[in-house]
C-alpha positions in Angstrom: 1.4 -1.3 -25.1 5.0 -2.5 -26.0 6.0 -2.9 -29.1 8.2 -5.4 -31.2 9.8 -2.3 -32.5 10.6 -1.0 -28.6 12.2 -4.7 -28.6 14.2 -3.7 -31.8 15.3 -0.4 -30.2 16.1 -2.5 -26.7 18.6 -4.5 -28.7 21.1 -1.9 -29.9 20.8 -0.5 -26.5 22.0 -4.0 -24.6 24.3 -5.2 -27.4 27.9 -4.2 -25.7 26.4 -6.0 -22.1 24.2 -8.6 -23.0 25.7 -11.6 -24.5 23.7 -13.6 -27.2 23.1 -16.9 -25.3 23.4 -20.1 -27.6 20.1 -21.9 -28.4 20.9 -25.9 -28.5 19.6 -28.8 -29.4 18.8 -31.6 -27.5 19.3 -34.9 -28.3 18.4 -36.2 -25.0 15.1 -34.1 -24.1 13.9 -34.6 -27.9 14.2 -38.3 -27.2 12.5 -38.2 -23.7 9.7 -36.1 -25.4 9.3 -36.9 -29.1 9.5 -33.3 -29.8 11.8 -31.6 -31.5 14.0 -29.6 -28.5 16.0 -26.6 -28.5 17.1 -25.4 -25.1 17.4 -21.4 -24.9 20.9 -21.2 -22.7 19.9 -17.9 -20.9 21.9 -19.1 -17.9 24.8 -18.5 -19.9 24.2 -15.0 -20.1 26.5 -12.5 -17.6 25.1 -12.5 -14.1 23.8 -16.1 -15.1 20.3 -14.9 -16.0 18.6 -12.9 -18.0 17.8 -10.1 -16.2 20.9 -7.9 -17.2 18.9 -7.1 -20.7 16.1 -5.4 -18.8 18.5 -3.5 -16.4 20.8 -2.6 -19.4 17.9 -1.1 -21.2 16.3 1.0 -18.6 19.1 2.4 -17.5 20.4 3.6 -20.7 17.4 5.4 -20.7 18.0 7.6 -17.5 18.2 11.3 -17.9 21.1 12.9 -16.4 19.5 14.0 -13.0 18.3 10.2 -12.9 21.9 9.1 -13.9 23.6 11.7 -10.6 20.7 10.4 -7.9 21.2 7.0 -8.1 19.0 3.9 -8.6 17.4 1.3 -6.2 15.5 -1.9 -6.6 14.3 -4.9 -5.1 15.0 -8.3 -6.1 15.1 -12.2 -5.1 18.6 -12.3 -6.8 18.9 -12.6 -10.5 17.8 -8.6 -11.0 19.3 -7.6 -8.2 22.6 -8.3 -10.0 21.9 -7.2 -13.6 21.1 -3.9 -12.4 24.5 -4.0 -9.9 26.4 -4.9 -13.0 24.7 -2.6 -15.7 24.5 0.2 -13.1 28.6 0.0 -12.5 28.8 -0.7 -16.3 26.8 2.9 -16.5 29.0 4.8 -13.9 25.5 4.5 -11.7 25.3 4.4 -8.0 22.8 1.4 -7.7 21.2 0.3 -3.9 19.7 -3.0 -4.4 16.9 -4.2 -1.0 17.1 -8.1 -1.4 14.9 -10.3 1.3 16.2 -11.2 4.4 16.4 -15.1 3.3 18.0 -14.1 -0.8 20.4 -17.2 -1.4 23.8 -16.2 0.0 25.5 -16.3 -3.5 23.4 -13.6 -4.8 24.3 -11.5 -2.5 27.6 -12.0 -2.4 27.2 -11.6 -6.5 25.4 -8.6 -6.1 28.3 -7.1 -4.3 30.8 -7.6 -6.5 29.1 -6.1 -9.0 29.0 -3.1 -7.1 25.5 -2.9 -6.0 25.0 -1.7 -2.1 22.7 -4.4 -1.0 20.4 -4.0 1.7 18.6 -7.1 3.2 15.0 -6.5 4.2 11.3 -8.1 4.2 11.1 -12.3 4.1 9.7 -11.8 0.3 10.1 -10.2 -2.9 7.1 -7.8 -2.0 8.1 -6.8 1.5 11.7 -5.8 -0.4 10.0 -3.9 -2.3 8.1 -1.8 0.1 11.8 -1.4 1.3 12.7 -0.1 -1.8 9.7 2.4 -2.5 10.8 3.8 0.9 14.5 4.4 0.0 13.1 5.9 -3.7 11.4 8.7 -2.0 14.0 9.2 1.1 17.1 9.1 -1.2 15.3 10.4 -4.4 16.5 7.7 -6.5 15.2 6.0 -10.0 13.5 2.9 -9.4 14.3 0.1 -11.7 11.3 -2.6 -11.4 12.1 -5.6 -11.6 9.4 -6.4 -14.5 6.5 -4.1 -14.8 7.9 -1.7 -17.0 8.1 -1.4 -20.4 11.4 -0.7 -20.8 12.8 -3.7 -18.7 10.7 -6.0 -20.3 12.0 -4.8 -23.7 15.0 -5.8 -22.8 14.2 -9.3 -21.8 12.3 -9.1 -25.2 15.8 -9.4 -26.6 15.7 -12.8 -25.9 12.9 -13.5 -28.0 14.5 -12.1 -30.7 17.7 -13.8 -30.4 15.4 -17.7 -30.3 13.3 -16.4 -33.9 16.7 -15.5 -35.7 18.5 -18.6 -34.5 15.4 -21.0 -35.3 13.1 -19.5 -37.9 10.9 -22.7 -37.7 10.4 -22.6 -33.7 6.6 -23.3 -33.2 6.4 -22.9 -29.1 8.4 -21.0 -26.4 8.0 -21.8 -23.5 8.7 -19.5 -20.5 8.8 -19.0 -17.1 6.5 -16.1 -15.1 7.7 -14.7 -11.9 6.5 -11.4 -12.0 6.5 -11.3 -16.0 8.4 -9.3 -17.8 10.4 -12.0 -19.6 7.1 -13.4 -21.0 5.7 -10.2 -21.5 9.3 -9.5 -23.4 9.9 -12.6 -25.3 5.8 -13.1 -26.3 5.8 -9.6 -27.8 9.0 -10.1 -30.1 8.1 -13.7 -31.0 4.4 -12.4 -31.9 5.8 -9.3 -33.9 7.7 -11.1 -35.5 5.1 -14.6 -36.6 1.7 -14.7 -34.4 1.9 -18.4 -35.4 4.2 -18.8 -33.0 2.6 -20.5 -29.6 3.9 -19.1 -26.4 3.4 -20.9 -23.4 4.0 -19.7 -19.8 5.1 -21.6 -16.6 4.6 -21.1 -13.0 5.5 -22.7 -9.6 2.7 -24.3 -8.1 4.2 -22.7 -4.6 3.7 -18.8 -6.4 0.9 -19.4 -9.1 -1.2 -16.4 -9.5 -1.6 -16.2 -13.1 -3.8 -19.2 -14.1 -6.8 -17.9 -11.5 -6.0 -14.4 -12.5 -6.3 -15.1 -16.3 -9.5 -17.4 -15.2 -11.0 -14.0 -13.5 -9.7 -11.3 -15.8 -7.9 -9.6 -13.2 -4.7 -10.2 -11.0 -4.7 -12.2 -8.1 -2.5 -11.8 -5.4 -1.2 -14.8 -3.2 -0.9 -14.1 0.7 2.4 -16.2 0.4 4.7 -18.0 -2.4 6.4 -21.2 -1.3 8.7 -22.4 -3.9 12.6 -23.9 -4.3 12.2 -21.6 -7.8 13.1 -18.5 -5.8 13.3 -16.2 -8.9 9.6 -16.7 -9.7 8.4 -16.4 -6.0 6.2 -13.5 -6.2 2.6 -13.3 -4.8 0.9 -11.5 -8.0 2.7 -10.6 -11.9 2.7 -6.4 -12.8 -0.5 -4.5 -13.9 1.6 -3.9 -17.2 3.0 -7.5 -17.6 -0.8 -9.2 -16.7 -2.3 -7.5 -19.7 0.3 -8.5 -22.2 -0.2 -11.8 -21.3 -3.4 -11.6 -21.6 -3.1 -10.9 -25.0 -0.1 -12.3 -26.4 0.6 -15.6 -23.8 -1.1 -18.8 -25.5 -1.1 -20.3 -22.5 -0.2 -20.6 -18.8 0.7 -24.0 -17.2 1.9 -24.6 -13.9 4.7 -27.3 -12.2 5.8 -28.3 -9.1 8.4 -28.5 -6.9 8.9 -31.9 -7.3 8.2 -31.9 -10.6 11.1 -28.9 -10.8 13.9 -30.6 -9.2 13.3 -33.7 -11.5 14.0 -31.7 -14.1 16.7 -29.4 -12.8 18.6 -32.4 -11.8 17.7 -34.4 -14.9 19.7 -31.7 -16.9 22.4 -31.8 -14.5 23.0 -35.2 -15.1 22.4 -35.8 -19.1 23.3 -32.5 -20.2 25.6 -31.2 -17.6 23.8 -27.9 -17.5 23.6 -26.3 -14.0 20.7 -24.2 -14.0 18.1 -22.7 -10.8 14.9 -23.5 -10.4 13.4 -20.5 -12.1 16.0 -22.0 -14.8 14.0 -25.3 -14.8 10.1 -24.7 -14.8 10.1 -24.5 -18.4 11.8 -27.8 -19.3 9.6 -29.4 -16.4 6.8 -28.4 -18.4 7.7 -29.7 -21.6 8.8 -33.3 -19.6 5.9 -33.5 -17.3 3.3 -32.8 -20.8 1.6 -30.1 -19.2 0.3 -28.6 -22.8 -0.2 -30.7 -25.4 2.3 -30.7 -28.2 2.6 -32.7 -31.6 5.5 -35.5 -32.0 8.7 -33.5 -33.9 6.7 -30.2 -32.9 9.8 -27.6 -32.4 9.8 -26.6 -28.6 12.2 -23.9 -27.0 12.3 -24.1 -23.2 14.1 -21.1 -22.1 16.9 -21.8 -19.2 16.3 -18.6 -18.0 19.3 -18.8 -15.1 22.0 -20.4 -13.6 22.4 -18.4 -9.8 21.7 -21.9 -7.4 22.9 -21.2 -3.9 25.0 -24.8 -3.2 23.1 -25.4 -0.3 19.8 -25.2 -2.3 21.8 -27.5 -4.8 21.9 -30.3 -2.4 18.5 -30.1 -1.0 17.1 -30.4 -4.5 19.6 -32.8 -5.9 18.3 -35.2 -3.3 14.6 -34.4 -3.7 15.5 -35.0 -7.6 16.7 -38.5 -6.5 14.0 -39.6 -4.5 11.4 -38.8 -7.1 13.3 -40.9 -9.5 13.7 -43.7 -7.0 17.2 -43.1 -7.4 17.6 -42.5 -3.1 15.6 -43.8 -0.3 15.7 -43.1 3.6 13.9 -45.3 5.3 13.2 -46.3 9.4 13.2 -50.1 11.0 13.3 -51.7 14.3 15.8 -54.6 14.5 15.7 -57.2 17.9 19.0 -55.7 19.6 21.2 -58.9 19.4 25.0 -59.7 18.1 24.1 -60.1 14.0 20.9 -58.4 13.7 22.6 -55.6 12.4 24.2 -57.6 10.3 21.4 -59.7 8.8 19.9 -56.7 8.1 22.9 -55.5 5.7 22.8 -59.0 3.8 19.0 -58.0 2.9 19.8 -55.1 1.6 23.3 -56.2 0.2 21.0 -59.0 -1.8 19.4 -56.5 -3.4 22.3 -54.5 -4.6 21.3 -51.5 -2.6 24.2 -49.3 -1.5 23.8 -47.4 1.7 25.2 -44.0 2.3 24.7 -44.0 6.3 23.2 -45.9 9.0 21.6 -44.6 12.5 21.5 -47.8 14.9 19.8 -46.1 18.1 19.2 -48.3 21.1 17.6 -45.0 23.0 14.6 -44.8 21.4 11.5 -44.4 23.2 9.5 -45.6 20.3 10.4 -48.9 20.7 10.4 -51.9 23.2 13.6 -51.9 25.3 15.0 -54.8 24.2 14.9 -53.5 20.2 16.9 -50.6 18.7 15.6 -48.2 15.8 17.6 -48.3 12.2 17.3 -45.6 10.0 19.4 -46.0 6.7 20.2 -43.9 3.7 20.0 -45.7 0.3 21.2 -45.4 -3.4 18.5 -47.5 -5.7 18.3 -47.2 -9.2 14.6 -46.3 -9.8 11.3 -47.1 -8.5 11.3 -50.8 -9.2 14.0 -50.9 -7.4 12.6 -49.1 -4.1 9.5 -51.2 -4.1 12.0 -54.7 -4.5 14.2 -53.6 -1.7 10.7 -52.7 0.6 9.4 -55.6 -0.3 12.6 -58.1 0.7 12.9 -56.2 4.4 9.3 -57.0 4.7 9.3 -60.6 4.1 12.1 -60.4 6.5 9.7 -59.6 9.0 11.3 -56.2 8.8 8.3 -53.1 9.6 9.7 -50.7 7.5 8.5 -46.7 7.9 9.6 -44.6 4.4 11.1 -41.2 5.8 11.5 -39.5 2.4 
């Protein structure tokens, strides 16, 4: 099974590629918490995550032959272009099989660091099969994504790099996609203290391990549904399960909600941009889903930073309406001169600011003589939502709550 001392090896191997990512306090997250917070800033490593350490690793390990053929993987995003970039680095041909759906900005990443990408499956597995297939047409070296020793070596780096920077840390806590950071980081931090709690994180939408862990053997999901694309896989390796197993303290889940809170909670105190892979651990440590001690020292890892702006929007908002910080709500107003108008003085009594009004007077869901109102709203928590509802009610106002 790996080793701390493959971990140690792994380093000198990724040194010239892999940056060392700064490990920061936070004032802000310590004070939401009580604990004592450190964010690991993996997003600022090259490629934005850290999957160039495992990439790096393995494929300073290939043979010459292996070196001539060519590589291939498959990949939701984040290893797709750690092994583009350490595979160019390398002088490597590299053909990376990404699903159909990957954001567009990892593709486009993937590109331009010299990867050939081919788009196939609507998942992580089905890219995979994809990739299998072009290992044994093309006879190329097949760089897994996590369930391989020497990849997850390399993300062990990262462990590593959180013990020497904070001797006292007492819990890590880590995301689980397929898990070979976890399998990485909990085997360096445990080599190094076994005092040291690690705690893994998954999205709700693509949690096998809990069940698995509660059976003693891996569990795959029939689908993953989750805005953390670079955890959406349907089971974690045969290699990876058993290290967690034995070295993972414990395995928590969050969800999406719960995901974008956090994401855009960072975004907004901290001014860290990160994905939602990049926020499940921080989610965990905010939403108390294992128990930790007031002051207890607490490194979430920030494992990546590759958010497709369009997926940025979509979860800002969501971020905003579980904070009560945006509303969108339906109404039906008499159509008259002023109703529209009396209905803006509600709202403008209670210091709501609307982004956007729909007035339809085409509605079949309402009497002819009425028009439907649906209006965007800025509010500044949930207090605030449930004064505004409450005002258009006593208005008379039948008020539906879109999102």
């Amino acid at each position: 099974m790996l080793s701390v001392d493959d971990v140690l090896a792994a380093r000198d191997r990724v040194a010239e590629t892999a940056r060392h990512t700064p490990l920061d306090y936070s004032h802000t997250f310590s004070s939401m918490t009580g604990a004592d917070v450190h964010l690991k800033l993996e997003l600022f490593q090259r490629t934005g995550a850290f999957k160039i350490r495992g990439a790096t690793n393995r494929i300073a390990t290939l043979s010459e032959a292996e070196r001539a053929a060519g590589v291939v993987t498959a990949s939701a995003g984040n290893h797709a272009q750690g092994v583009a970039l350490a595979a160019t680095r390398a002088g490597v041909d590299s053909k990376i099989v990404m699903p159909e759906h990957a954001p567009i900005s990892k593709v486009k990443a993937t590109r331009n660091y010299g990867g050939e990408v081919v788009l196939a499956g609507q998942d992580y597995d089905e890219a995979a099969e994809r990739a299998h297939e072009i290992e044994r047409e093309e006879d190329r070296t097949y760089i897994h994504a996590f369930d391989d020793e020497t990849v997850m070596a390399g993300q062990g780096t990262v462990g590593l790099e959180i013990y020497e920077d904070l001797p006292g840390v007492e819990t890590v806590v880590v995301p689980i996609g397929g898990g070979g950071l976890i399998s990485g980081i909990a085997t360096a931090l445990k080599g190094k203290d076994p005092e040291i709690r690690v705690v893994g994180v998954q999205a709700e939408g693509a949690a096998s391990v809990p069940e698995s862990l509660e059976r003693g053997e891996r569990v795959v999901r029939d689908e993953v549904r989750t805005i953390a694309d670079g955890i959406a896989t349907r089971t974690v390796g045969e290699k990876t399960f058993e290290i967690i197993e034995e070295r993972v303290d414990e395995v928590v889940t969050v969800d999406d909600s719960e995901i974008a809170v956090a994401l855009t909670t960072l975004l907004e105190r901290s001014k860290i941009m990160v994905e939602g892979a990049g926020a499940v651990a921080l989610a965990a440590v905010l939403e108390e889903r294992f128990d930790y001690a007031e002051d207890e020292t607490i490194v979430p890892a920030l494992c990546g930073g590759n958010i497709d702006l369009n997926t940025l929007t979509n979860v800002i908002v969501r971020g905003l309406v579980e904070t009560g910080r945006y509303i969108k709500i339906r109404t039906v107003l008499t159509d008259h001169p002023g109703a529209l108008e009396h209905l803006v003085s509600v709202l403008s009594a209670q210091e709501v600011n609307i982004y956007a009004i729909e007035h339809d007077r085409t509605s079949r869901d309402v009497a002819m003589d009425d028009a439907e109102v649906e209006l965007d709203l800025e509010t500044r928590g949930p207090d605030h939502v449930e004064a505004v509802l409450a005002a258009l009610r006593e208005e008379g106002y039948p008020v539906e709550v879109l999102v």
